[in-house]
PDB file of N, CA, C, O and CB in Angstrom:
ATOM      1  N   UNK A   1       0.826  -1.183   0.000  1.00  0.00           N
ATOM      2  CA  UNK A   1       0.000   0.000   0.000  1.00  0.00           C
ATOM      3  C   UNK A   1       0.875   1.252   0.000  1.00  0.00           C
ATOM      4  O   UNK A   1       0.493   2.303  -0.515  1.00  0.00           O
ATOM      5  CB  UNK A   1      -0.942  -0.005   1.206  1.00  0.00           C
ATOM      6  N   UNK A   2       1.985   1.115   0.557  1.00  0.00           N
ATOM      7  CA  UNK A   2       3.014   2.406   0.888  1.00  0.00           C
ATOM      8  C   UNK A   2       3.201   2.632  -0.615  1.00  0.00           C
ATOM      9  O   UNK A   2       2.993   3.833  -0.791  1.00  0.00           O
ATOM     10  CB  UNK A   2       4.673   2.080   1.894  1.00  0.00           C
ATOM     11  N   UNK A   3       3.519   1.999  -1.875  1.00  0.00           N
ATOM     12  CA  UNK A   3       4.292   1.792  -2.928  1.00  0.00           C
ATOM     13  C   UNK A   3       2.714   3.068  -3.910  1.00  0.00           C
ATOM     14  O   UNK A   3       2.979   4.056  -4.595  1.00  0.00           O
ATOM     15  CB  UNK A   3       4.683  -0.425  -3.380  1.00  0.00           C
ATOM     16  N   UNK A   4       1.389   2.579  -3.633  1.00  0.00           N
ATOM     17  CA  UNK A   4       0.431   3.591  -4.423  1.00  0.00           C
ATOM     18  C   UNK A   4       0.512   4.499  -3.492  1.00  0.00           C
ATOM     19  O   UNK A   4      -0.177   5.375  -4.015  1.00  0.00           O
ATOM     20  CB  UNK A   4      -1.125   3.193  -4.820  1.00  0.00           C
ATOM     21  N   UNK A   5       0.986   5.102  -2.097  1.00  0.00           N
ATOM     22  CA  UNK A   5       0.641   6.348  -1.614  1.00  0.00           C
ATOM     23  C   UNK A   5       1.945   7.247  -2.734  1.00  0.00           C
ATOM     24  O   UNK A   5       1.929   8.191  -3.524  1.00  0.00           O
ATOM     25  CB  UNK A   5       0.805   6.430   0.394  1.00  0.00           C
ATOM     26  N   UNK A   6       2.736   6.486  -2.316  1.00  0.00           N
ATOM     27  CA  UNK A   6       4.374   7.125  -2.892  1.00  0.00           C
ATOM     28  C   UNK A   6       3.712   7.584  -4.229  1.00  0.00           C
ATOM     29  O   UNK A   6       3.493   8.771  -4.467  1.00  0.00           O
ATOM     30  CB  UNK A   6       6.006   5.742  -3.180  1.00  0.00           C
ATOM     31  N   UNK A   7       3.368   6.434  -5.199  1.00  0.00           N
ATOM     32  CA  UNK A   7       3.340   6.944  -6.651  1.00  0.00           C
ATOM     33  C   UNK A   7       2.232   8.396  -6.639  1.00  0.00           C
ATOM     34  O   UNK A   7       2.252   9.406  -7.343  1.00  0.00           O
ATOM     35  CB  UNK A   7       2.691   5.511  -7.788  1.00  0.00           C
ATOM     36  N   UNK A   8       1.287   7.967  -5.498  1.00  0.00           N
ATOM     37  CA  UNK A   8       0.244   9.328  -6.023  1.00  0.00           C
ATOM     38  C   UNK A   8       1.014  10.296  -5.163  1.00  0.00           C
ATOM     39  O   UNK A   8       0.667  11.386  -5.617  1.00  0.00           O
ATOM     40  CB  UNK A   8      -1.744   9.290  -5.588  1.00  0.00           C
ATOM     41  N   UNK A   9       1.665  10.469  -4.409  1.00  0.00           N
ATOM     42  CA  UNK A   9       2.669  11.915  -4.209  1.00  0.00           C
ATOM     43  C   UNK A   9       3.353  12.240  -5.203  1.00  0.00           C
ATOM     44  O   UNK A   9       3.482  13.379  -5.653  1.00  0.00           O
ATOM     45  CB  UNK A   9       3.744  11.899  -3.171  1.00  0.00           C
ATOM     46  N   UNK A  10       3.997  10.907  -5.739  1.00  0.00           N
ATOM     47  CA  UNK A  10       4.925  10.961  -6.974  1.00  0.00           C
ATOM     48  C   UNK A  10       4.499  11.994  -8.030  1.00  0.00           C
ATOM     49  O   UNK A  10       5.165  13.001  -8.270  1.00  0.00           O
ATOM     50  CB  UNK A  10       4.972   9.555  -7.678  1.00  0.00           C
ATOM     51  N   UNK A  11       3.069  11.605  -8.790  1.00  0.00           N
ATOM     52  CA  UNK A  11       2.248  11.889  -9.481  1.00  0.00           C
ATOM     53  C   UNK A  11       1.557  13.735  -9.039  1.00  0.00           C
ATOM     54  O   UNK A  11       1.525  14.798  -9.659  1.00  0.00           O
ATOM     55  CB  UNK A  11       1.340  10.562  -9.343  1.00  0.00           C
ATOM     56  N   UNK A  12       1.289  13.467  -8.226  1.00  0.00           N
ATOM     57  CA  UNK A  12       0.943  15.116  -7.713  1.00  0.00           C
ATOM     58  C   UNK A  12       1.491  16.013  -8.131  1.00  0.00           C
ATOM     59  O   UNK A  12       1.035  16.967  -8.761  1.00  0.00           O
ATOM     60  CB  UNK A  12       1.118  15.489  -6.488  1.00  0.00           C
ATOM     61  N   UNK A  13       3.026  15.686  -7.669  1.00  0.00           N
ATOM     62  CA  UNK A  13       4.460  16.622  -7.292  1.00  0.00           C
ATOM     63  C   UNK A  13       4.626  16.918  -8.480  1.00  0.00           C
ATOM     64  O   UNK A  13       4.521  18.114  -8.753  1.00  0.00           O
ATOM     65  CB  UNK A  13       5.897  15.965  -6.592  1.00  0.00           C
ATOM     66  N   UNK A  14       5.057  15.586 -10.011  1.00  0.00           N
ATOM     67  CA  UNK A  14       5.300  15.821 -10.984  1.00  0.00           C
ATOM     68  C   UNK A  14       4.881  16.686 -11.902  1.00  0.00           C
ATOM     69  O   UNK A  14       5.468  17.477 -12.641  1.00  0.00           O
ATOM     70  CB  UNK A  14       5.300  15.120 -11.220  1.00  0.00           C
ATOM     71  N   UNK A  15       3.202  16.259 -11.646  1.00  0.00           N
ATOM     72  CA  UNK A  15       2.259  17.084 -12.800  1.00  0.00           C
ATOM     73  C   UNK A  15       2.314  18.393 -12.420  1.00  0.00           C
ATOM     74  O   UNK A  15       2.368  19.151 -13.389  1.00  0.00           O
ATOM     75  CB  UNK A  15       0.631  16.673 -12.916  1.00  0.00           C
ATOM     76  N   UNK A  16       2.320  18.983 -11.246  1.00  0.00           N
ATOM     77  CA  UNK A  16       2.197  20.253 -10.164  1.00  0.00           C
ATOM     78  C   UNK A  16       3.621  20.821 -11.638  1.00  0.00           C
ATOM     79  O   UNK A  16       3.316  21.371 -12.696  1.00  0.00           O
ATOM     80  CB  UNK A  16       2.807  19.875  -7.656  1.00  0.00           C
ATOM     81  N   UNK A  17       4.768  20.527 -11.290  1.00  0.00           N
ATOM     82  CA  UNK A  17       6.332  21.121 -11.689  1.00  0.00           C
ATOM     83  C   UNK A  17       5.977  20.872 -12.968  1.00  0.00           C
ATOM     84  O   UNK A  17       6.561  21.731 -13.629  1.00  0.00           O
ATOM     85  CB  UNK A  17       7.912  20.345 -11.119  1.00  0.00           C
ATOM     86  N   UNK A  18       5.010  19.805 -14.079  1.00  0.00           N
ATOM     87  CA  UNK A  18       5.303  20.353 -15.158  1.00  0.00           C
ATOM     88  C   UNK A  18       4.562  21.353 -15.559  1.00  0.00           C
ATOM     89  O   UNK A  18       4.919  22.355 -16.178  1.00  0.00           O
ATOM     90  CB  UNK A  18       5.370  19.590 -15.960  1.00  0.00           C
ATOM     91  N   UNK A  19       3.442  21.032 -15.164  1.00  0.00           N
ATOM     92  CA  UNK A  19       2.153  22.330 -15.391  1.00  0.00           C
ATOM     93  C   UNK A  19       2.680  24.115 -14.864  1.00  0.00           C
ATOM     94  O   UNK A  19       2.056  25.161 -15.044  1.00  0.00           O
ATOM     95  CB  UNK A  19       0.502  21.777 -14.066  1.00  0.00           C
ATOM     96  N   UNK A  20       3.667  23.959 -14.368  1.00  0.00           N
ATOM     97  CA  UNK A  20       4.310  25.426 -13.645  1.00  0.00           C
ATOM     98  C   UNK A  20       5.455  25.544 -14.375  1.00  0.00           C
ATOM     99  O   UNK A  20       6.237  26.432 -14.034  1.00  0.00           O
ATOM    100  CB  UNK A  20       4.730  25.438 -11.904  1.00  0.00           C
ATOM    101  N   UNK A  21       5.861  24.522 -15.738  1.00  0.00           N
ATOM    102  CA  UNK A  21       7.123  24.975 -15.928  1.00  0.00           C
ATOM    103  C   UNK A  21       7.456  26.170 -17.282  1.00  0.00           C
ATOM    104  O   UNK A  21       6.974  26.003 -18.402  1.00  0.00           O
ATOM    105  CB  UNK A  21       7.883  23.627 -16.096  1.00  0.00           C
ATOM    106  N   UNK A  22       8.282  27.266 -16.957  1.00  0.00           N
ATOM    107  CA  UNK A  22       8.631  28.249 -17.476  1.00  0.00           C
ATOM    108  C   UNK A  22       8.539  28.223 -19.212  1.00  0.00           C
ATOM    109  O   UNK A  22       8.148  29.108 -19.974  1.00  0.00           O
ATOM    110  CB  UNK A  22       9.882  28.442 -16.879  1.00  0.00           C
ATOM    111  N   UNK A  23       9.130  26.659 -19.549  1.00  0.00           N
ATOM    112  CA  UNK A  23       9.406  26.590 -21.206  1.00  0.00           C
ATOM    113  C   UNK A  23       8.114  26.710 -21.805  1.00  0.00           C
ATOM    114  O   UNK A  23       7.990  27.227 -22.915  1.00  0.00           O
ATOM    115  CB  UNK A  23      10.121  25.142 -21.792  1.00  0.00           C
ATOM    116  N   UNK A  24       6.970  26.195 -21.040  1.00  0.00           N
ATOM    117  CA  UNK A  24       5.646  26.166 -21.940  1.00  0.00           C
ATOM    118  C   UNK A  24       4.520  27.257 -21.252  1.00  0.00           C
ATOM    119  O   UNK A  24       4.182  27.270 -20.068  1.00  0.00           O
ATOM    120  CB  UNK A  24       4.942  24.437 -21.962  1.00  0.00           C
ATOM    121  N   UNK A  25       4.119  28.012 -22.148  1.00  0.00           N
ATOM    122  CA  UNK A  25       3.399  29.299 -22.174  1.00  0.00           C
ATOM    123  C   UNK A  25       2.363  29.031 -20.755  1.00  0.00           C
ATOM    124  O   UNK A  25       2.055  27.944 -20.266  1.00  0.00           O
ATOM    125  CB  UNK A  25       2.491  29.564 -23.845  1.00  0.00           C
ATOM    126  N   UNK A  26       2.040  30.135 -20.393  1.00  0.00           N
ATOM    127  CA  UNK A  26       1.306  29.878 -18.975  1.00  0.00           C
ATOM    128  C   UNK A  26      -0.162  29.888 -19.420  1.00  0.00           C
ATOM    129  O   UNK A  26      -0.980  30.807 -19.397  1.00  0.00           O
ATOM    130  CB  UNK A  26       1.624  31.130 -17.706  1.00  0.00           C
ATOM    131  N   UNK A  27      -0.270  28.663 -19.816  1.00  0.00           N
ATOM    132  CA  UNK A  27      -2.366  28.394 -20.046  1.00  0.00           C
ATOM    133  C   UNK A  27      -2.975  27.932 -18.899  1.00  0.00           C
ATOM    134  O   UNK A  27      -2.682  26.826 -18.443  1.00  0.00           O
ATOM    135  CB  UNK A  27      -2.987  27.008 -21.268  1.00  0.00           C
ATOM    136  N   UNK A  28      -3.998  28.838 -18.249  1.00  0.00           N
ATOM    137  CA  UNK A  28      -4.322  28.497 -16.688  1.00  0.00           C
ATOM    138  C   UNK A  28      -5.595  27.050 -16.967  1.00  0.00           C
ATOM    139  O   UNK A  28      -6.252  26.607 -16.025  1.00  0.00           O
ATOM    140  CB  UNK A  28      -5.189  30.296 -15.671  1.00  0.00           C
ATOM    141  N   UNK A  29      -5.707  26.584 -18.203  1.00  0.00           N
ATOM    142  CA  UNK A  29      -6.707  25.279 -18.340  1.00  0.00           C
ATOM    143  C   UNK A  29      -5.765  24.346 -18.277  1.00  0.00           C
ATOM    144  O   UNK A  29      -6.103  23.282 -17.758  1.00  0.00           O
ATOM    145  CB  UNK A  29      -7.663  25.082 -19.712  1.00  0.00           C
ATOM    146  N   UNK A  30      -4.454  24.472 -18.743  1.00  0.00           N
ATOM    147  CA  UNK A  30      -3.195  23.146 -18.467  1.00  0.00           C
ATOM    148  C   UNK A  30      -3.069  22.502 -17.103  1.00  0.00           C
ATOM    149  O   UNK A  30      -3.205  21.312 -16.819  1.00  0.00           O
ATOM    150  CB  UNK A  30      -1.599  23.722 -18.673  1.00  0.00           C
ATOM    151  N   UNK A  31      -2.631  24.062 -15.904  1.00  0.00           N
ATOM    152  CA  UNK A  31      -2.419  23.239 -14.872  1.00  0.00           C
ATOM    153  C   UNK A  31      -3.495  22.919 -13.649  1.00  0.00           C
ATOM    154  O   UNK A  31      -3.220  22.334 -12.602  1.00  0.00           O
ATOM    155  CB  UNK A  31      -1.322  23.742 -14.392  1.00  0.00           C
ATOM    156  N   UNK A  32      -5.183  23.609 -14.159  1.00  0.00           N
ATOM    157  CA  UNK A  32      -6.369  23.097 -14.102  1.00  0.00           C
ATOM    158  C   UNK A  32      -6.143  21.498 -14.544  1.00  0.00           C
ATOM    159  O   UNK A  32      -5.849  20.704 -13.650  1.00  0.00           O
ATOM    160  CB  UNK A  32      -7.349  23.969 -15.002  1.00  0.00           C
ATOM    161  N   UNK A  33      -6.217  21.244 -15.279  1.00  0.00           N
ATOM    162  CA  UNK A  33      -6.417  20.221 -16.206  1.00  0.00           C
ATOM    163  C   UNK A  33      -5.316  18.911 -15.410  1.00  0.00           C
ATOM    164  O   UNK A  33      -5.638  17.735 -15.233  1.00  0.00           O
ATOM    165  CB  UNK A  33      -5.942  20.849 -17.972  1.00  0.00           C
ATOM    166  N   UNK A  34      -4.323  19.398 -15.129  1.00  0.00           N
ATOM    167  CA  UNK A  34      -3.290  18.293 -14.567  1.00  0.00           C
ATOM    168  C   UNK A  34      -3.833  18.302 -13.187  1.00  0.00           C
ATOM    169  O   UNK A  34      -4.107  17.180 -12.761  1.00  0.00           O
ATOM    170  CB  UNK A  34      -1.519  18.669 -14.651  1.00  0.00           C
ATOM    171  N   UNK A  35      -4.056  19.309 -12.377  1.00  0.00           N
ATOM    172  CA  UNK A  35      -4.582  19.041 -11.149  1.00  0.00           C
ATOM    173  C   UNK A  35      -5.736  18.263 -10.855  1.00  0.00           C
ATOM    174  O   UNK A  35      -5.799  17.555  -9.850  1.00  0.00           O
ATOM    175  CB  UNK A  35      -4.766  20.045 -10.668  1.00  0.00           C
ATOM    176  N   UNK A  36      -6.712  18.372 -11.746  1.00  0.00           N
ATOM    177  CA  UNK A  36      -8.078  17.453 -11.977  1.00  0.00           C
ATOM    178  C   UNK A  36      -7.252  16.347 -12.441  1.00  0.00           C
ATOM    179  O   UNK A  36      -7.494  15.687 -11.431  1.00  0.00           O
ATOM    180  CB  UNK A  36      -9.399  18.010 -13.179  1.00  0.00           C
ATOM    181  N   UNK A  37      -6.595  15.691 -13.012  1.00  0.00           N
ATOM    182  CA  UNK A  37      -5.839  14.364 -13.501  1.00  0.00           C
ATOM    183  C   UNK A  37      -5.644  13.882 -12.435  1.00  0.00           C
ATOM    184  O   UNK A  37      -6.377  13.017 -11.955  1.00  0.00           O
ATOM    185  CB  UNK A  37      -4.553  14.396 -14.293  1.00  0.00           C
ATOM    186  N   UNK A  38      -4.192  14.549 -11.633  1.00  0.00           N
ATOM    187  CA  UNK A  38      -3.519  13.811 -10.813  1.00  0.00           C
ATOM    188  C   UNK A  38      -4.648  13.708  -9.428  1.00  0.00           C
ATOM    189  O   UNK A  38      -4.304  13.024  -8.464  1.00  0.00           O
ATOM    190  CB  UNK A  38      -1.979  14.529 -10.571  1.00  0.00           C
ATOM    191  N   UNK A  39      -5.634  14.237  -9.416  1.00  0.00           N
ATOM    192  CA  UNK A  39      -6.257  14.023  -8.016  1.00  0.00           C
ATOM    193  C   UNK A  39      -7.306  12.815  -8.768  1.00  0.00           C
ATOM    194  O   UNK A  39      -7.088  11.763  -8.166  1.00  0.00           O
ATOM    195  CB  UNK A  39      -7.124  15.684  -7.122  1.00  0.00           C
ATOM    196  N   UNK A  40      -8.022  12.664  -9.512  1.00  0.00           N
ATOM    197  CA  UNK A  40      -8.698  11.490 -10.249  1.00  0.00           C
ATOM    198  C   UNK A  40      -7.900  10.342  -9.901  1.00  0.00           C
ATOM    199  O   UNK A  40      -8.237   9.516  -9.052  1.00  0.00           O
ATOM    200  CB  UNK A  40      -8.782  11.650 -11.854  1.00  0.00           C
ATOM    201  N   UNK A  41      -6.627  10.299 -10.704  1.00  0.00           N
ATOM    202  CA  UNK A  41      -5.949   8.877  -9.971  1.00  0.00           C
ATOM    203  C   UNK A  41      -5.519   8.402  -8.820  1.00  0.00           C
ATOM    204  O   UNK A  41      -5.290   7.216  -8.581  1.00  0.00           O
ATOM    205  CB  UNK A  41      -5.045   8.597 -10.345  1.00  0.00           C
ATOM    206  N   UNK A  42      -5.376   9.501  -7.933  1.00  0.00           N
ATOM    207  CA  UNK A  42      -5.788   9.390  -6.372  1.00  0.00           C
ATOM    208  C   UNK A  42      -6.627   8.644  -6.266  1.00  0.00           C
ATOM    209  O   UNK A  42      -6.513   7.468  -5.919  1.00  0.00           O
ATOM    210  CB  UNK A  42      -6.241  10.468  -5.668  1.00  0.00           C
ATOM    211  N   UNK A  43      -7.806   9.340  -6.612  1.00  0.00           N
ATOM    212  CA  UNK A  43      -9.531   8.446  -5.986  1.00  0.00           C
ATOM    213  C   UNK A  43      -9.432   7.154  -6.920  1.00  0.00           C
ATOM    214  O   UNK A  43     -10.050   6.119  -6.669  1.00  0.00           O
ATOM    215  CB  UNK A  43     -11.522   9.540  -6.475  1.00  0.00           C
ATOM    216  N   UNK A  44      -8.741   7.290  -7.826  1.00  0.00           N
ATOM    217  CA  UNK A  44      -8.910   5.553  -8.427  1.00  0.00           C
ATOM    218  C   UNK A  44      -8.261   4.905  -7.439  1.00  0.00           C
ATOM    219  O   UNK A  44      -8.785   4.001  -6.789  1.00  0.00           O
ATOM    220  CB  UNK A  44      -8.132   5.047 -10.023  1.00  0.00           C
ATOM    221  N   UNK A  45      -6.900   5.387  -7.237  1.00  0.00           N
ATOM    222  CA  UNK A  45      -5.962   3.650  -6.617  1.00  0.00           C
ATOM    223  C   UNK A  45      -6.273   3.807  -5.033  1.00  0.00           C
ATOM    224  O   UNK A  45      -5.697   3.158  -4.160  1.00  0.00           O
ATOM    225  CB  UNK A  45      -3.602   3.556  -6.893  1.00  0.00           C
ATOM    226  N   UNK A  46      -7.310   4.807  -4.805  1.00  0.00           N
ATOM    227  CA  UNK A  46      -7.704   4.796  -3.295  1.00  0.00           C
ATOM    228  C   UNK A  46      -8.964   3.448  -3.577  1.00  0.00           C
ATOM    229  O   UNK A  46      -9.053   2.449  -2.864  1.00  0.00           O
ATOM    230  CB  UNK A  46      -8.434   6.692  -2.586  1.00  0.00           C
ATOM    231  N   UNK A  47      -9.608   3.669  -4.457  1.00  0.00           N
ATOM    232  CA  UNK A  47     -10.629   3.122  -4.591  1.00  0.00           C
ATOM    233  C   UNK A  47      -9.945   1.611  -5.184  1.00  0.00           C
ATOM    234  O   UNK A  47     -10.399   0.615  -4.621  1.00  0.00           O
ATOM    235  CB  UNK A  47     -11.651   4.034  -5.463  1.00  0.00           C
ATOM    236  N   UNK A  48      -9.227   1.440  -5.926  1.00  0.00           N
ATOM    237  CA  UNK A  48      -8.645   0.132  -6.247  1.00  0.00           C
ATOM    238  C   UNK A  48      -7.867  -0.961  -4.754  1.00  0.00           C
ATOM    239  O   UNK A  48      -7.963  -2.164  -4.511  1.00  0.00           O
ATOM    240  CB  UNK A  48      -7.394   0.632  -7.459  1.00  0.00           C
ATOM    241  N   UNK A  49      -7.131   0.182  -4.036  1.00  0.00           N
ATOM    242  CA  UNK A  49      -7.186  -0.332  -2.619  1.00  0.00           C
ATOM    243  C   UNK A  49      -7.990  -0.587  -1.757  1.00  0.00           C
ATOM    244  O   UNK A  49      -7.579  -1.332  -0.867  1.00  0.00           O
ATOM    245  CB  UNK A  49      -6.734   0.149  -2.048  1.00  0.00           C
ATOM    246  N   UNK A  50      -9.231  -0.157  -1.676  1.00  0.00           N
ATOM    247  CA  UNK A  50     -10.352  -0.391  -0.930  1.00  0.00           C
ATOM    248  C   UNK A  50     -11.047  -1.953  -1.176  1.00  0.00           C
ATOM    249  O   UNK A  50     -11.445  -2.886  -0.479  1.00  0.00           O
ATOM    250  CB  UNK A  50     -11.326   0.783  -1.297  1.00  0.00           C
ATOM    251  N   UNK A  51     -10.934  -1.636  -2.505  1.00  0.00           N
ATOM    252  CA  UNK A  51     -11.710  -3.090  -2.973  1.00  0.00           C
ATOM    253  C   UNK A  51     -11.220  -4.200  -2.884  1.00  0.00           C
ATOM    254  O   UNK A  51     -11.948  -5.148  -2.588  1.00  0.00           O
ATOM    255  CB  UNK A  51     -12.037  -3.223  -4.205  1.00  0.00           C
ATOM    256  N   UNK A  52      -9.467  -4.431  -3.181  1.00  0.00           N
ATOM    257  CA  UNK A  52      -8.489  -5.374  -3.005  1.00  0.00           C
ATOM    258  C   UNK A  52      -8.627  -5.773  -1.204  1.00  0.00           C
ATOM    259  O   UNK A  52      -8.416  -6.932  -0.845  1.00  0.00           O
ATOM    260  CB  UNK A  52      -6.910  -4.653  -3.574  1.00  0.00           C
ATOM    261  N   UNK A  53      -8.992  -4.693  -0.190  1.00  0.00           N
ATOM    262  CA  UNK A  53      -9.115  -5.016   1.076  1.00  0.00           C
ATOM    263  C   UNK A  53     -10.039  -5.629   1.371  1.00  0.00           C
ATOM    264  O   UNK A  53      -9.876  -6.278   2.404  1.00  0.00           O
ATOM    265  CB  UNK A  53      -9.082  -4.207   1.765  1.00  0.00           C
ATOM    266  N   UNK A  54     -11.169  -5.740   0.816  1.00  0.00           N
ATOM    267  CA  UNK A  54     -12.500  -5.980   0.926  1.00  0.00           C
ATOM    268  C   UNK A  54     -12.241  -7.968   0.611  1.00  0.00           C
ATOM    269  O   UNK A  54     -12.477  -9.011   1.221  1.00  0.00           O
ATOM    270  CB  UNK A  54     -13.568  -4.814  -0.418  1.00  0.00           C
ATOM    271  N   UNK A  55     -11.813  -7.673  -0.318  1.00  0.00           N
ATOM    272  CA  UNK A  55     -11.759  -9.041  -0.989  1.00  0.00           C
ATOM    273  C   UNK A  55     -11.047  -9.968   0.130  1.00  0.00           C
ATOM    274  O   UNK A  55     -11.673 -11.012   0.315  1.00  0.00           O
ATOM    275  CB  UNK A  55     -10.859  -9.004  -2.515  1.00  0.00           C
ATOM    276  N   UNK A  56      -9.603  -9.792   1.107  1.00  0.00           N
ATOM    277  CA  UNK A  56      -9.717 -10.526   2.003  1.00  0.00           C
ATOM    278  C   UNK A  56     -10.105 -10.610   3.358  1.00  0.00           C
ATOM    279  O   UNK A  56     -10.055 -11.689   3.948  1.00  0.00           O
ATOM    280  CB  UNK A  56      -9.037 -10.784   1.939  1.00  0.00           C
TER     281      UNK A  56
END
């Protein structure tokens, strides 16, 4: 379980630094758009862990 918390910090952190980065023009629907992403796959592998618990 530690290994999907890591990746969705992983995932947060990443999309956060590319959506803020200097080389590509500042479109405020990009890092909208990555923030709605990376929190979606949150609630998936929260929800993919829930169910895997359930099962034993």
């Amino acid at each position: 379980m530690t290994k999907y918390i890591l990746a969705g910090a992983l995932t947060l952190m990443s999309t956060a630094a590319m959506a803020s980065d200097k080389l590509i023009p500042d479109v405020p629907e990009m890092s909208a758009g990555a923030g709605v992403a990376a929190v979606a796959l949150l609630v998936g592998v929260a929800a993919i862990i829930r169910e895997r618990s359930k099962r034993k």
